[in-house]
C-alpha positions as CSV (number, residue, x, y, z in Angstrom):
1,X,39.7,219.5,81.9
2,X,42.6,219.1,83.6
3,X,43.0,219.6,87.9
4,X,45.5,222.5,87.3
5,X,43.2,224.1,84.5
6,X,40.2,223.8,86.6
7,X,41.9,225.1,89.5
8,X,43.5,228.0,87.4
9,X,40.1,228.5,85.8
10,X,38.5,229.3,89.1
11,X,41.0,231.8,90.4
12,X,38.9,234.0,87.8
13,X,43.0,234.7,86.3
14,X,41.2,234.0,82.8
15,X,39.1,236.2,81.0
16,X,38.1,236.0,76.9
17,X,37.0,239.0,75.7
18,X,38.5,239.0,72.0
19,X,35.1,241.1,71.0
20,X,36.1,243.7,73.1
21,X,39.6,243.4,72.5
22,X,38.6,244.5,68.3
23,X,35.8,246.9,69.6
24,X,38.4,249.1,71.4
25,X,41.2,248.7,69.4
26,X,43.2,247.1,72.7
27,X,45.6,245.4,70.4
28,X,49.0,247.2,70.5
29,X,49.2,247.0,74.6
30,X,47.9,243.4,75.0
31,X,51.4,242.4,72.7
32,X,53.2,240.2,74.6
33,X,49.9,239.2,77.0
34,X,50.4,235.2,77.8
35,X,47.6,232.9,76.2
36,X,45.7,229.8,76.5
37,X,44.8,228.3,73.6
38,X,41.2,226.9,73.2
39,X,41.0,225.1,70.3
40,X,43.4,223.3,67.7
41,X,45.9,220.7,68.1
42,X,47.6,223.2,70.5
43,X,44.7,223.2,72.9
44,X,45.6,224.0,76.4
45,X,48.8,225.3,75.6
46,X,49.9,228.8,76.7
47,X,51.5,231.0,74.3
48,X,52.4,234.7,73.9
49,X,50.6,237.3,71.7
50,X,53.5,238.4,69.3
51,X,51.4,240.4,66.9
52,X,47.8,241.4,65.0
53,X,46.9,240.4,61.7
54,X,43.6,241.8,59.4
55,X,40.4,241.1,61.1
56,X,40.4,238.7,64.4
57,X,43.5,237.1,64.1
58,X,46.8,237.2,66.7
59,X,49.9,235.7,65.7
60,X,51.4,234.0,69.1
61,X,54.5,232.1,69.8
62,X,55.9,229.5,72.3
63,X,59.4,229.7,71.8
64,X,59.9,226.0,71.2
65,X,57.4,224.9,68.4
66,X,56.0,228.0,67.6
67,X,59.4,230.1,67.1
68,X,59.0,234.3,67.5
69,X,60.4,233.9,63.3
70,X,57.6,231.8,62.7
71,X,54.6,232.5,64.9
72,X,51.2,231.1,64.4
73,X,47.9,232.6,63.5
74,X,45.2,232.0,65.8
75,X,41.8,233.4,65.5
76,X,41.0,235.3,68.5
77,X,37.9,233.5,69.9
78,X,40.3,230.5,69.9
79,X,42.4,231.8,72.7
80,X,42.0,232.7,76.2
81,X,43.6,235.7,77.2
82,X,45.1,236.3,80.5
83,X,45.9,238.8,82.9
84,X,49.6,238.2,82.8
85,X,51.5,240.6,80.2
86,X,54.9,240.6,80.8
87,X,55.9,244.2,81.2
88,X,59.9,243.5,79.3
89,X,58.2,241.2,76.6
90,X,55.2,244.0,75.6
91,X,57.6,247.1,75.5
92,X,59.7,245.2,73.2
93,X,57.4,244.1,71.0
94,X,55.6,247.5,70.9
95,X,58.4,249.1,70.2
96,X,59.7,246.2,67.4
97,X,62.6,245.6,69.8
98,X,64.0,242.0,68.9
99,X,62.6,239.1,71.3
100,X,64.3,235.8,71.9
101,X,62.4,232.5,71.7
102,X,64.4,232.4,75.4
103,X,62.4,235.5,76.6
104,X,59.8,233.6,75.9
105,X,59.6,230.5,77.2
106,X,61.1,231.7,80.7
107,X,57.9,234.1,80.7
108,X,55.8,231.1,79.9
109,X,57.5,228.7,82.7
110,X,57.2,232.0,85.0
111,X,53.6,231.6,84.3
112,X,52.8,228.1,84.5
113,X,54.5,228.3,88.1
114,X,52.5,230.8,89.6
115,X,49.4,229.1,87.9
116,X,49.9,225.7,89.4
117,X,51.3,227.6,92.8
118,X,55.2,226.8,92.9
């Protein structure tokens, strides 16, 4: 685990509660809620939720790698959701408003600089 993570981790800023997120049926408002990926090849890599599939999966996108045309599916106990949902990048994607890979990754630099305190 990385200083930063740990650091982050501690703040109590990260909370995974996919269970309760299906058990409620939380999943339109948490769209656009920023990610940390917990297992995979992308592990440790923050990401936004850009939609639901059937059963436990999110599709979530970077904006670099994993494009908003072209999102990857993640199954839900593999990410760590955060308390961050930009309030622009969920009313968009609620209401199927188009979302720029650009939106994107200046939410998820926004992010990583208040996580590592810039």
């Amino acid at each position: 685990m990385t200083k930063n993570r740990a650091c982050y981790m501690m703040k109590g800023a990260v909370s995974d509660f996919s269970a309760e997120i299906s058990a409620a049926g939380l999943q339109p408002e948490l769209l656009g809620t920023i990610v940390i990926s917990k297992k995979g090849r992308d592990c440790g890599k923050t990401a936004v939720i850009a939609g639901w599939l059937q059963g436990d999966f999110a599709l979530v996108a970077d904006g670099k790698k994993r494009t908003i045309d072209k999102p990857k599916k993640k199954n839900m106990k593999h990410l760590e959701f955060t308390r961050c949902r930009p309030e622009a990048l969920n009313i968009k994607l609620r209401n199927g408003e188009p979302v720029t890979d650009s939106m994107i990754r200046e939410e998820l630099a926004a992010f990583g600089n208040r996580r590592d305190g810039v």
